[in-house]
C-alpha positions in Angstrom: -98.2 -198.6 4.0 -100.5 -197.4 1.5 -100.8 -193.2 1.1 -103.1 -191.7 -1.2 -102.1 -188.3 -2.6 -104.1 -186.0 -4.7 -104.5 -186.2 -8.7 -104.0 -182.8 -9.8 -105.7 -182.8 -13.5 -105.9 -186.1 -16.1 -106.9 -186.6 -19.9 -107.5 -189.5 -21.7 -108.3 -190.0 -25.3 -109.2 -193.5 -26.5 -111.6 -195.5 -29.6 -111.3 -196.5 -33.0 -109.5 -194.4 -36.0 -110.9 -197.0 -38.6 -111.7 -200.7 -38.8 -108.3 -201.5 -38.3 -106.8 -198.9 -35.9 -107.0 -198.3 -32.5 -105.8 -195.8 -30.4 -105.1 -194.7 -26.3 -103.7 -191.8 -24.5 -103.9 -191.0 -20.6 -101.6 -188.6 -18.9 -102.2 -187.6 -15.6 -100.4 -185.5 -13.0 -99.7 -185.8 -8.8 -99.2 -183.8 -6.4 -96.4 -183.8 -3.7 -96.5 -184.3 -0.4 -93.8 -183.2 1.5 -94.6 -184.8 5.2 -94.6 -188.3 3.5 -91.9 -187.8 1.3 -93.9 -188.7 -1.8 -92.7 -186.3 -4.7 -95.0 -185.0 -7.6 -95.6 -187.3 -10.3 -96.3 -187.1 -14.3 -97.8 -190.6 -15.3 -98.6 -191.6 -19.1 -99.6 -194.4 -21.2 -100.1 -194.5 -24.8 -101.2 -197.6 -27.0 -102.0 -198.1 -30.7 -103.8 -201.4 -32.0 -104.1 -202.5 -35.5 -105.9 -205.6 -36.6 -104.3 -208.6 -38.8 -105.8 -211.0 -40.4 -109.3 -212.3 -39.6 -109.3 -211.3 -35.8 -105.9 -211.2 -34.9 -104.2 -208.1 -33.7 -100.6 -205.9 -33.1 -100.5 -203.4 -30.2 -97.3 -201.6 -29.6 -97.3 -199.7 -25.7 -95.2 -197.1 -23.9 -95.7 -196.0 -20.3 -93.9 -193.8 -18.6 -94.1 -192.0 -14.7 -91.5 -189.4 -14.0 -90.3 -187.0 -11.7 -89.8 -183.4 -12.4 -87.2 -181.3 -10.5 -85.0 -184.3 -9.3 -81.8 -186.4 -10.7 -82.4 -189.2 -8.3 -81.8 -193.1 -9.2 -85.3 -193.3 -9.5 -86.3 -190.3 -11.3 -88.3 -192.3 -14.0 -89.5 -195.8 -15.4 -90.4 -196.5 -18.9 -91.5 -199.6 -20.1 -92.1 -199.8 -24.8 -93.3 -203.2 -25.8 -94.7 -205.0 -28.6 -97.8 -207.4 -28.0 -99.5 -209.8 -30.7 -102.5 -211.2 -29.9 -103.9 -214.3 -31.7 -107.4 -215.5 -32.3 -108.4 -217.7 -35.7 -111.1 -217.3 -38.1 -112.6 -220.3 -36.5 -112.0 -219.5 -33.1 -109.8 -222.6 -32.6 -106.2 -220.9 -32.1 -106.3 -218.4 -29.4 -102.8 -216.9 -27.9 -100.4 -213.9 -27.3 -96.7 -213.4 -27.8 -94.9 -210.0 -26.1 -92.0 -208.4 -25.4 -91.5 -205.7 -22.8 -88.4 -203.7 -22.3 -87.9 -201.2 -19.4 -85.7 -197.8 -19.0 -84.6 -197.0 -16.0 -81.6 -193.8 -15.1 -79.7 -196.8 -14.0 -79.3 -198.4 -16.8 -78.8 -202.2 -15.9 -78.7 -205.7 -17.8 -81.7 -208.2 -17.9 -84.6 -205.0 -18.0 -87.0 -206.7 -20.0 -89.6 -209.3 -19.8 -91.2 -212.0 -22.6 -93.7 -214.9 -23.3 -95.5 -216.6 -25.6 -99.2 -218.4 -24.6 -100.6 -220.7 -27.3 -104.0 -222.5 -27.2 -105.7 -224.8 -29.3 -109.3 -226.0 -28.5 -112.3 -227.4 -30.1 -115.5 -229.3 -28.8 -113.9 -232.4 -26.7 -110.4 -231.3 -26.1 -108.3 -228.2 -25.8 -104.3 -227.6 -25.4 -102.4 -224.9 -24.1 -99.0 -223.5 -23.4 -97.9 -220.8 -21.4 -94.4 -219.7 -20.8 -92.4 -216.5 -19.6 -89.3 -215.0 -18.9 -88.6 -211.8 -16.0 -85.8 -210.7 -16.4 -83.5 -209.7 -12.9 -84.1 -206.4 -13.3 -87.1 -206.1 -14.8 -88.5 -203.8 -11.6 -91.2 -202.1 -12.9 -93.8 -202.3 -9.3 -93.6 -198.3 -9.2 -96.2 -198.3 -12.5 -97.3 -201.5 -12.8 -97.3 -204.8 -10.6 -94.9 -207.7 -11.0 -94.9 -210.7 -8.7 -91.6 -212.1 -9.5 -88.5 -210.8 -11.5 -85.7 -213.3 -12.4 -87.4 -216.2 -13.5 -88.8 -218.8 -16.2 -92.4 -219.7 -16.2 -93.8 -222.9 -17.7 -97.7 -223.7 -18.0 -98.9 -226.0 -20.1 -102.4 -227.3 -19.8 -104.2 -230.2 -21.4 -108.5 -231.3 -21.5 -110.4 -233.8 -22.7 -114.3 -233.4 -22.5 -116.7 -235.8 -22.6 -120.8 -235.2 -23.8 -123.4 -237.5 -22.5 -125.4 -239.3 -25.2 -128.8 -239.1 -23.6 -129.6 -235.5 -24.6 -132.4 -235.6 -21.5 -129.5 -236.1 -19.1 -129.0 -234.0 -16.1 -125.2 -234.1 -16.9 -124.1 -231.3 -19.6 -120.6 -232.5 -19.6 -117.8 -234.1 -17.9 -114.1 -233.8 -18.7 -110.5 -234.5 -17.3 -107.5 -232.0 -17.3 -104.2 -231.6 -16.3 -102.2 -228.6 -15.4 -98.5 -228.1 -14.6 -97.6 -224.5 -13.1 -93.5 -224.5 -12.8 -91.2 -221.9 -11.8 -87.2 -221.6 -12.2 -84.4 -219.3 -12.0 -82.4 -218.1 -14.8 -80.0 -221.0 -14.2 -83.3 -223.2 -14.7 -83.1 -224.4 -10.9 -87.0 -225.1 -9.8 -88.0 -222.4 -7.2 -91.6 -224.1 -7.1 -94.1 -226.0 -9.0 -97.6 -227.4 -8.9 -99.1 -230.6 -10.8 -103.3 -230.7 -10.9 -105.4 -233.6 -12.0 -109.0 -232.6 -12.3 -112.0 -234.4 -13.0 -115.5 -232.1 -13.3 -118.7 -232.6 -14.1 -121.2 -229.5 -15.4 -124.9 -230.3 -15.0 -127.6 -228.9 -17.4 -128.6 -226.3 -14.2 -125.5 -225.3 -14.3 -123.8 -227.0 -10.8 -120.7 -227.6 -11.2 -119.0 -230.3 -9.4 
């Protein structure tokens, strides 16, 4: 069950420093409410972004939500990580790497989460990769929203597109993909997995198909 309880006051402070700097602040405060147990809340995120190379960029980010007047297990949850986000000159390489590492009172083993996503694409084909790790106690639902902890992820992704000769044609483009979506546990045992073969065709009014 889903309760809603009242914000009590916010701020937020975000935009640019300079051409390469980029900053964001948000704090915001809860109140209690005692008949459904929910306790008062002090919720932050901060983030600071600056740009590399042609259009590339390096964003380091801390959120944190804690409870005041309370030594409980649960009394906060901090997550700091570092994310680099990739896009060429050209517009050709596309990607992001992070790393994510949570703080909890309990202090526990396997509290942090990676992955690395790399794409490569230009006018009749394009590649990617995908894969991430959660790590078993990477439990971080209370700001956030993870759908699985303890696990590998592997993605990869593959398209060749084809372009009608006859400019006059109602066909824009066709093209052919594949995509493989797996999933395994930290012992690299499949949980699940999904294979797709697609073939599409875009029309010049823009029905797809």
């Amino acid at each position: 069950t889903i309760i809603q309880n009242p914000i009590l006051y916010g701020a937020r402070l975000s935009g640019k420093v300079d051409k390469n700097w980029r900053v964001g602040l948000l704090n915001m405060q809860t109140e209690k409410d005692d008949e459904a147990g929910i306790r008062a809340q002090n919720f932050t995120v901060a983030a600071v972004q600056r740009q590399v190379f042609a259009r590339s960029n390096i964003a380091a980010i801390f959120v944190n939500r804690e409870s005041f007047k309370t030594d409980s297990s649960d009394r906060f949850t901090r997550v700091a990580g570092l994310d680099y986000n990739i896009q060429s000159a050209d517009n050709k390489w596309v990607g992001k790497v992070f790393y994510h590492q949570a703080f909890t009172p309990e202090k526990k083993s396997e509290q942090f989460a990676h992955a690395a996503y790399l794409g490569y694409r230009v006018r009749k084909f394009q590649l990617f990769w995908n894969h991430e790790y959660i790590g078993k106690n990477y439990d971080v639902n209370d700001i956030g929203f993870i759908r699985r902890t303890g696990v590998w992820r592997f993605e990869p992704f593959g398209e060749y597109i084809m372009y009608p000769k006859n400019k006059s044609s109602l066909l824009a483009r066709h093209s052919v993909n594949v995509y493989y979506n797996n999933y395994k546990d930290l012992n690299f045992n499949d949980l699940d997995r999904n294979l797709r073969f697609t073939y599409s065709m875009d029309f010049s009014n823009t029905m797809n198909i």
